[in-house]
Steps between C-alpha positions, in 0.01 A plus 500: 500500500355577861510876554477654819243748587429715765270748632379688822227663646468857545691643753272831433296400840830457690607729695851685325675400879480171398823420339499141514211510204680761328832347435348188461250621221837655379657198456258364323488746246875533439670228664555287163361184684165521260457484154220670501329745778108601537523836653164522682624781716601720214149414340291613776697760671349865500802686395375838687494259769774254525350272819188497351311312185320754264158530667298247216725243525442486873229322628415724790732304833857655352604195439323276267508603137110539334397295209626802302841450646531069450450581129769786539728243647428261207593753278824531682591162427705470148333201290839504288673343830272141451625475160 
């Protein structure tokens, strides 16, 4: 069975004017088209700071995630969605 899978990069370094990336991150996650999402932005998002990533998972530019926060993303991904 092919299963459909998406995912989407953190819209943390986006500015919040920038709707396009919103509703389109918004689709992704609740659309229905996927049967499976990787929430990357939810992962590295600093919750006391909603356009940002949480400072460790940053790798210093605001926009690239650190080592810390690739391995946060893989730990986003649900394994049970390959099966």
């Amino acid at each position: 069975m092919k299963r459909h899978l998406g995912g989407f990069a953190s819209a943390c370094a986006l500015s919040v004017a920038l709707a396009a990336p919103v509703a389109a991150d918004a689709w992704i996650r609740d659309g229905g088209a996927f049967d499976g999402v990787a929430d990357f932005d939810q992962a590295l998002r600093d919750p006391e700071h909603p356009t940002q990533m949480v400072p460790i998972y940053d790798c210093g530019d605001g926009l690239h995630p650190s080592d810390l926060g690739y391995n946060k993303m893989g730990d986003a991904i649900d394994l049970s969605l390959f099966e």
